[in-house]
C-alpha positions as CSV (number, residue, x, y, z in Angstrom):
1,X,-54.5,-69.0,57.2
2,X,-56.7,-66.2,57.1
3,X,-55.0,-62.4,57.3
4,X,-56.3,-60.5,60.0
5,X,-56.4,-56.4,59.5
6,X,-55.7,-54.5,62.4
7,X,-57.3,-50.8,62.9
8,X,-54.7,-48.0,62.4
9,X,-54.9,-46.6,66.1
10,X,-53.3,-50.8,66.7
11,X,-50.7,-50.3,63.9
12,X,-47.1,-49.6,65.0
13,X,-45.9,-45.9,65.6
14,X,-43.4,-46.5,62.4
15,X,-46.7,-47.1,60.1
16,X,-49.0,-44.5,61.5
17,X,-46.3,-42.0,60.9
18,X,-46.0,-43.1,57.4
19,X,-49.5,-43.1,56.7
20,X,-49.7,-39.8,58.2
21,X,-46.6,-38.5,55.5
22,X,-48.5,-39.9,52.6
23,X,-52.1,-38.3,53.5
24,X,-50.0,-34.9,53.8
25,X,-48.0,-35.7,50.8
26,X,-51.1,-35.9,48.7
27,X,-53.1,-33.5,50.3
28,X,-50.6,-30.7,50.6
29,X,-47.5,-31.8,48.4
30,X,-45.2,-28.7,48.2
31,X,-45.8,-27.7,52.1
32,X,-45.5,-31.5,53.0
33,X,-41.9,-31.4,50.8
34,X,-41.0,-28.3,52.1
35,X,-41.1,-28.7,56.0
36,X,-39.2,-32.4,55.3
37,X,-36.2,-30.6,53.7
38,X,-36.5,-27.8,56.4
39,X,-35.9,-30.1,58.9
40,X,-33.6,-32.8,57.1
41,X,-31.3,-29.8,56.2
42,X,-31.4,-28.4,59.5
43,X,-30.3,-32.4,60.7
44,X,-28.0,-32.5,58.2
45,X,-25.9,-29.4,59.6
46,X,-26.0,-30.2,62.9
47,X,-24.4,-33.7,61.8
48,X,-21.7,-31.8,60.2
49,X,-21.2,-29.7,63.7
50,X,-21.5,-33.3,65.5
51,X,-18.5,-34.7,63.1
52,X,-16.5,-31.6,63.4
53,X,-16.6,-31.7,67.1
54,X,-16.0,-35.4,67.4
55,X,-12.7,-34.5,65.3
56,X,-11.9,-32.1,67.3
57,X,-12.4,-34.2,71.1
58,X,-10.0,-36.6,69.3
59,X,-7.1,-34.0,68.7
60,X,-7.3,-32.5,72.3
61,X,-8.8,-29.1,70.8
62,X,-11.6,-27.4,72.7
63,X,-15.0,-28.4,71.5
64,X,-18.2,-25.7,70.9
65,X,-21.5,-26.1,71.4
66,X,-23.8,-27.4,68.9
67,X,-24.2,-23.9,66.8
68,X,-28.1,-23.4,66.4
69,X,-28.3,-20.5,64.6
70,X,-26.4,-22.5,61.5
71,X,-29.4,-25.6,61.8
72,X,-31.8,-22.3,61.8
73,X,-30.7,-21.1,58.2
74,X,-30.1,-25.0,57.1
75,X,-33.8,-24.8,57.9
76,X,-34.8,-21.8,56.6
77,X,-32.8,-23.0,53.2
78,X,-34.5,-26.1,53.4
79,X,-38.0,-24.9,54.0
80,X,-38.2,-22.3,51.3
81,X,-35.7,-23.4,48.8
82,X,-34.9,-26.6,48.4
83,X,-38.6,-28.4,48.8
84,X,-40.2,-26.1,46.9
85,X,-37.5,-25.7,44.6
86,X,-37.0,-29.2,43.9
87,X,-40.9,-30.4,43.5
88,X,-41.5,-27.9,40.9
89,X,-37.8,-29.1,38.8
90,X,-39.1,-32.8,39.3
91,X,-42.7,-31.5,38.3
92,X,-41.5,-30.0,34.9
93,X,-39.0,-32.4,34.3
94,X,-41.2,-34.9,33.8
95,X,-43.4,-33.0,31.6
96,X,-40.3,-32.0,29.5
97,X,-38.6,-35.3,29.6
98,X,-41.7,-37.6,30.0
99,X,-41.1,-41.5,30.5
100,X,-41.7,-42.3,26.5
101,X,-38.8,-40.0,25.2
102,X,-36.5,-42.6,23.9
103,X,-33.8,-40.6,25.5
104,X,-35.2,-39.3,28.7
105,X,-32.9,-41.5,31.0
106,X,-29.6,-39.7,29.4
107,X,-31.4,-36.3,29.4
108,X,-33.0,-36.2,32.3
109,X,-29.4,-37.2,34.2
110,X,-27.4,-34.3,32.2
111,X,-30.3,-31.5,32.7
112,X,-30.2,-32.4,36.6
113,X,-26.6,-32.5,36.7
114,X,-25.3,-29.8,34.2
115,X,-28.0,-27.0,34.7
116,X,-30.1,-27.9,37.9
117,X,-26.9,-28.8,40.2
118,X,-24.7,-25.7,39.1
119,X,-27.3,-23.2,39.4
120,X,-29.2,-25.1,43.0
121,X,-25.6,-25.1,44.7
122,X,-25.3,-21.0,43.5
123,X,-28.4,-20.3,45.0
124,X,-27.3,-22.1,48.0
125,X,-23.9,-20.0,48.5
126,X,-26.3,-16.9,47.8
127,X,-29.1,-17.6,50.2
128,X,-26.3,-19.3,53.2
129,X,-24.5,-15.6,52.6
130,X,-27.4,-13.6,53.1
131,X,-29.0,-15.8,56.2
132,X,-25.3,-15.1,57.8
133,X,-25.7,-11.1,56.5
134,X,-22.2,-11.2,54.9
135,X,-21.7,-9.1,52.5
136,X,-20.7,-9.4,48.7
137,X,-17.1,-9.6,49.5
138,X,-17.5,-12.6,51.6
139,X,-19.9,-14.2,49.2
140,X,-17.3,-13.9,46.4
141,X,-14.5,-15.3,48.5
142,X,-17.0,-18.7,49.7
143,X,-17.4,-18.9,45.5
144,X,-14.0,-18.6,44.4
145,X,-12.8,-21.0,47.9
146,X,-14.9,-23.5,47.6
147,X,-18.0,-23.8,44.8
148,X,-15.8,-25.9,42.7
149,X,-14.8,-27.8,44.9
150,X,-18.7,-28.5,45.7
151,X,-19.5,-29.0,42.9
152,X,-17.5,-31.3,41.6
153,X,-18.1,-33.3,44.5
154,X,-21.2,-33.0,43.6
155,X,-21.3,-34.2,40.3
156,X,-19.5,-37.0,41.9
157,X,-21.4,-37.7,44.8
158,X,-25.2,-37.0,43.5
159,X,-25.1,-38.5,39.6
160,X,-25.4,-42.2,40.4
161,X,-28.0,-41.2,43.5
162,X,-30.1,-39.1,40.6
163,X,-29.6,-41.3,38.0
164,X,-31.6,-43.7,40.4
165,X,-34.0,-40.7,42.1
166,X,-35.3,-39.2,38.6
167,X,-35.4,-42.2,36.6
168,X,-36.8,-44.6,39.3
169,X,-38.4,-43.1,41.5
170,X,-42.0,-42.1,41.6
171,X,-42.3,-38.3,41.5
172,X,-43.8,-37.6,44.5
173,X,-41.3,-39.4,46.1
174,X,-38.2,-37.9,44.5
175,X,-37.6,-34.7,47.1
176,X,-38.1,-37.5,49.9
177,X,-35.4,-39.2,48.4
178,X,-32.6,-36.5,47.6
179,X,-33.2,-34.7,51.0
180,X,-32.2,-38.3,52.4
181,X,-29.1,-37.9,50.3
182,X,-29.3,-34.2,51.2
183,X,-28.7,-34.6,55.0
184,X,-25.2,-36.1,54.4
185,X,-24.3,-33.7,51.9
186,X,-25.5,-30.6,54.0
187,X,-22.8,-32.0,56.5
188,X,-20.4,-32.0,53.7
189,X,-21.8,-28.2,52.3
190,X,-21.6,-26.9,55.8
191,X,-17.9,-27.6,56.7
192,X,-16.4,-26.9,53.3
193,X,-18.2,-23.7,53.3
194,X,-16.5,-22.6,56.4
């Protein structure tokens, strides 16, 4: 039976948006990677605030509103941290740590988890206090609260996800991949932050 092609402007909304990502992706890679974690970080807050408030309905307290100015920052982290951030680590990782290093599966894993996680979730703290102009004090108080906590959550959350992200998947694809991880661990990040 002979396969019929169907033009693009036919093709399902699903498929022209993915078509449209890839063109972008090639064309402008770090922009393209940058405005998807912008706006998977800013979904992944406001699915924290959603959880928290469905726990709350359930216990009789008085819900909020949906907090915009917190999906804002996740944003603003999102857009000029973590995508540009995270293509350029992937980027040199892979010159570093290229594919035909007998080892690169073991030290790819342990540079991402013991240098790249410890320092990204540091910079995170950092950038969240300044976007909410707290002051050293505070900052120090969130780090000595809670970045242990995230990060050993971390370690156990993330290393089987980037075992399989920098190991398997293609580079241009691996910031795609962790922001999907990303907007369930932003909702994580933004409640034990608080």
């Amino acid at each position: 039976m002979p396969v019929e092609s169907r033009p693009l402007r036919d093709a399902s909304l699903h498929f022209r948006v993915l078509q449209q990502y890839l063109f972008l992706l090639k064309k402008y890679p770090v922009l393209t990677k940058s405005v998807t974690s912008g706006i998977l970080s800013a979904l992944g807050n406001l699915l924290s605030q959603i959880l928290e408030a469905r726990k709350k309905a359930k216990t009789g307290a008085p819900v909020s509103e949906l907090e915009t100015a917190g999906a804002a920052r996740y944003a603003i982290y999102g857009l000029f941290i973590t995508g540009p951030v995270s293509h350029f680590f992937y980027q040199l990782m892979e010159t570093w740590l290229p594919a035909t290093d007998p080892y690169c599966i073991v030290k790819r894993l342990l540079l991402d988890r013991l240098f790249f996680a410890p320092g990204f979730l540091l910079i995170f703290y950092f950038v969240m206090n300044i976007l909410e102009a707290k002051g050293r004090e505070d900052f120090e108080k969130k780090m000595r609260g809670s970045y242990w906590t995230a990060l050993k959550m971390n370690w156990k959350v993330w290393t089987p996800f980037q075992f399989i992200n920098i190991n398997f998947v293609p580079v241009q694809f691996r910031v795609l991949f962790a922001n999907m991880i990303a907007l369930f661990w932003y909702a994580y990040l933004a409640s034990v932050r608080k």
